[in-house]
C-alpha positions in Angstrom: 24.9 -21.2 5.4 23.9 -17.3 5.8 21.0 -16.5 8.1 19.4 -15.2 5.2 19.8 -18.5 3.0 18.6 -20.4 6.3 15.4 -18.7 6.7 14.8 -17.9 3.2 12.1 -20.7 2.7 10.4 -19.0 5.7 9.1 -16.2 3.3 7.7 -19.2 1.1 5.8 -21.4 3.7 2.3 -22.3 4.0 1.2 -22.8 7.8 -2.2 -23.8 5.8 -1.2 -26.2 3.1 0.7 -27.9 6.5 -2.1 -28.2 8.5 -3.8 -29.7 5.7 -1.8 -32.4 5.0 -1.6 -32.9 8.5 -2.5 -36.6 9.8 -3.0 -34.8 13.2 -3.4 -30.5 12.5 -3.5 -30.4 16.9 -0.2 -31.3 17.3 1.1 -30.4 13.8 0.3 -27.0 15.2 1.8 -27.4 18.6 5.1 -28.7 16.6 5.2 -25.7 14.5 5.0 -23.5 16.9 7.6 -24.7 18.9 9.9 -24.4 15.4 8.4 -20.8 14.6 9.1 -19.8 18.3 12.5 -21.4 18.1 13.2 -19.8 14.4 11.9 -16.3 15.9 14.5 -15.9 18.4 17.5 -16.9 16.0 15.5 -14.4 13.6 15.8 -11.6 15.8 18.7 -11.7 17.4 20.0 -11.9 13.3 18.0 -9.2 12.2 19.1 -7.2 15.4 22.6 -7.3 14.2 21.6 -6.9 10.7 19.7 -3.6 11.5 22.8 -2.5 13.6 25.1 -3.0 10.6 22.7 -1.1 8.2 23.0 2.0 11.1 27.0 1.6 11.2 26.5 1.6 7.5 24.5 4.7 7.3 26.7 6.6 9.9 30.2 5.7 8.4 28.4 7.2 4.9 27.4 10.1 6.3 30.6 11.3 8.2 32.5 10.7 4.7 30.0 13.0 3.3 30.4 15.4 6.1 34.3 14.8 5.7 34.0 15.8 2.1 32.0 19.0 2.9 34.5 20.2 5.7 37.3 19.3 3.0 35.4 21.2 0.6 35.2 24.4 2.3 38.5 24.2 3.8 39.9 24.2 0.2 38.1 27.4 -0.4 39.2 29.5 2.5 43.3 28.1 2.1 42.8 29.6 -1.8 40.7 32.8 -0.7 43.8 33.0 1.9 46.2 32.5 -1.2 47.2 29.1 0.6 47.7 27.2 -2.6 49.5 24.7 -1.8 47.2 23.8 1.3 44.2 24.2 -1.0 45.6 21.6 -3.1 46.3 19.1 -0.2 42.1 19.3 1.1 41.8 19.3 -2.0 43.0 15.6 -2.6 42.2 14.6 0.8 38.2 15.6 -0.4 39.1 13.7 -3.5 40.3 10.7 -1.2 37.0 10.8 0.7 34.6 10.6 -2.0 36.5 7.7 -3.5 35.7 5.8 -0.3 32.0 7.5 -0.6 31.5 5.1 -3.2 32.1 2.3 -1.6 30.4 3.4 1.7 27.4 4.0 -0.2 27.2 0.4 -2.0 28.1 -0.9 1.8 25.1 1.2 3.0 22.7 -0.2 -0.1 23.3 -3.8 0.7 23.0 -3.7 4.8 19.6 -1.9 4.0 18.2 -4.5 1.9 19.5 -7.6 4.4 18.2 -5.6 7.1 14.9 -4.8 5.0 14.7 -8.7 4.3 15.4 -9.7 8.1 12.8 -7.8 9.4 10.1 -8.4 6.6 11.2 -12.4 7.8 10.8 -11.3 11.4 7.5 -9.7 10.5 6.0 -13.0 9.2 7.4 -15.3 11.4 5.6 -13.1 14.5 2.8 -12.5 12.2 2.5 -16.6 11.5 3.1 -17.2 15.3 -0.1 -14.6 16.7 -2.0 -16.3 13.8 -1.6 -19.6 14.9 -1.8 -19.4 18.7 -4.7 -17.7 18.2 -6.3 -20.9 15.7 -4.6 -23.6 18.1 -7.2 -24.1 20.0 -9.5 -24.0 17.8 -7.6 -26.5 15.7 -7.5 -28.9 18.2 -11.1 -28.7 19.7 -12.6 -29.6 15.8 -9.8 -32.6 15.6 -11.5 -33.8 18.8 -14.8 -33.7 18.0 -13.5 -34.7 14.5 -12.9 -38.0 16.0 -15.2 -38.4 18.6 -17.5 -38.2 15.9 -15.8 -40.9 14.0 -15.5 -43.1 17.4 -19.6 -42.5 17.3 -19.5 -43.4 13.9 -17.9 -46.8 14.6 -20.0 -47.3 17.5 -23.5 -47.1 15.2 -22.3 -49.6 12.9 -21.8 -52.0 15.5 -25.2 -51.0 16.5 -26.3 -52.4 13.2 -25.0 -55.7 14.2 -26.4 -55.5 17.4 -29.9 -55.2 15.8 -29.3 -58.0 13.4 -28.8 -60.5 16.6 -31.4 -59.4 18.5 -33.6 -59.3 15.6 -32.5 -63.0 15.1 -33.7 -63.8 18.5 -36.8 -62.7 18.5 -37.5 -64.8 16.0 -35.9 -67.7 17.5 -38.3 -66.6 20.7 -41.3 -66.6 18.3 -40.5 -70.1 17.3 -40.4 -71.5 20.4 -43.6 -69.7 21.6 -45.1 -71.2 18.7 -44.2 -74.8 19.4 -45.0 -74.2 22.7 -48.6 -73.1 21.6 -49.0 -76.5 19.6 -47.9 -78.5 22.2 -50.6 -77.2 24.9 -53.1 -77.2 22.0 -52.4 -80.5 21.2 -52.9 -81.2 25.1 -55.5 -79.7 25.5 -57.2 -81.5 22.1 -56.4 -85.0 23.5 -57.4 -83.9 27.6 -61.3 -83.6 25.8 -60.9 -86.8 23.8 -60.3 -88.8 27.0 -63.2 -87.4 28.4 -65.0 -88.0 26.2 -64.4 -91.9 26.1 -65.1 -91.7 29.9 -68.3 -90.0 29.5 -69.4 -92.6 26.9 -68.5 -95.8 29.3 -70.4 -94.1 32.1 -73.7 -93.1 30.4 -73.6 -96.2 27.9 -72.8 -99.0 30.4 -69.7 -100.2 28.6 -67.1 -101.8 30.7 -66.4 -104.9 32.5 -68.7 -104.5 35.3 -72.0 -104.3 33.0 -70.7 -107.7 31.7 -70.8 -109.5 35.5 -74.1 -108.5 36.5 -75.7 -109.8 33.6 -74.0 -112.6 33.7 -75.2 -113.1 37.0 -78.7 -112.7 36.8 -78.7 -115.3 33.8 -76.9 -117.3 36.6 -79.8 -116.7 39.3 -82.5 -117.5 36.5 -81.5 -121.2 36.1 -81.1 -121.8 39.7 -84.5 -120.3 40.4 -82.7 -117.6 42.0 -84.8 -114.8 41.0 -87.0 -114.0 43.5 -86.9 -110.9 45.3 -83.6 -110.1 47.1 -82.3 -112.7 44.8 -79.5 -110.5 43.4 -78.8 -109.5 47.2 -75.9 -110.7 49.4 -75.0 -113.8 50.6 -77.0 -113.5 54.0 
């Protein structure tokens, strides 16, 4: 395949539409630079010898057409000379040249237009290149913070879970406080009805001990006991 088939889709890409598509554009970049740096040199070392052709071309043309005018005017001085015979011969020999003119000139056509087309390839390619490098960095820096804003991203809506257990746990904490509460209320509620029983017994002379003494005086009556110091000791 011809250099100029080869690099014919150059003239047609998109370094945009590329980047777009791209799953990573920082090192889709990096990667096409290293292929446009890599098609640049093949480029110009092709359109180097494409430019020289178009110049060997151009020269080959124009010494046939200076041929043809030093043939020319040769003819003209043999028959001014009365040199027929030679004016015949540059005659044909001009004749010869400016058949092979033709074909010089068609030559000299096509090597201009490859050599036009290599270096309007060349032209893009550095043009694509300068572009680039100069967007690379660029490129990458947003794709960073492209995903650090995503990693942030991921990291709130775990946050959103986060809240939901804690959330949960207070009110598992609440709970507890409450039960808590009611217990020591409850403690508290039966600590005063106790007290109250004790209070009673102590100010209305309830118990086991109100019983004996009065017992005991009823005792001390029918034994004629009740004299004073009768309820005493045994002394």
């Amino acid at each position: 395949m011809s250099i100029l088939s080869r690099f014919g889709a150059i003239m047609k890409s998109n370094i945009n539409a590329l980047l777009d598509s791209a799953e990573d554009p920082g090192k889709m970049a990096d990667q096409i630079l290293r292929d446009l740096r890599k098609d640049l040199a093949e480029v110009k070392k092709e359109t180097a010898g494409v430019m020289a052709n178009e110049k060997k071309a151009k020269r080959l043309m124009e010494e046939c057409n200076e041929d043809i005018q030093k043939y020319a005017q040769a003819s003209e001085k043999a028959l001014l000379a009365g040199n027929v015979d030679d004016a015949k011969a540059l005659i044909k020999k001009k004749q010869q040249h400016e058949g092979n003119l033709k074909s010089l000139e068609e030559n000299y056509v096509m090597a201009k237009n490859n050599s036009d087309r290599m270096q309007e390839m060349h032209d893009k390619l550095l043009s694509d290149i300068e572009a680039l490098e100069i967007r690379n960095e660029a490129i990458k820096a947003k794709f960073a913070t492209a995903k650090a804003q995503e990693q942030i991203n991921k990291v709130m809506a775990g946050g959103k879970n986060t809240e939901s257990s804690v959330s949960a746990f207070e009110r598992f904490e609440a709970r507890a406080d409450n039960r808590l509460d009611s217990a020591n209320a409850e403690g508290e509620l039966n600590a005063r009805a106790s007290r109250g029983s004790d209070l009673l017994d102590k100010y209305m002379g309830g118990g086991s001990d109100s019983e004996v003494d009065a017992e005991l005086a009823a005792l001390q009556e029918k034994l004629g006991l009740t004299g004073e110091g009768a309820t005493g000791g045994g002394q």
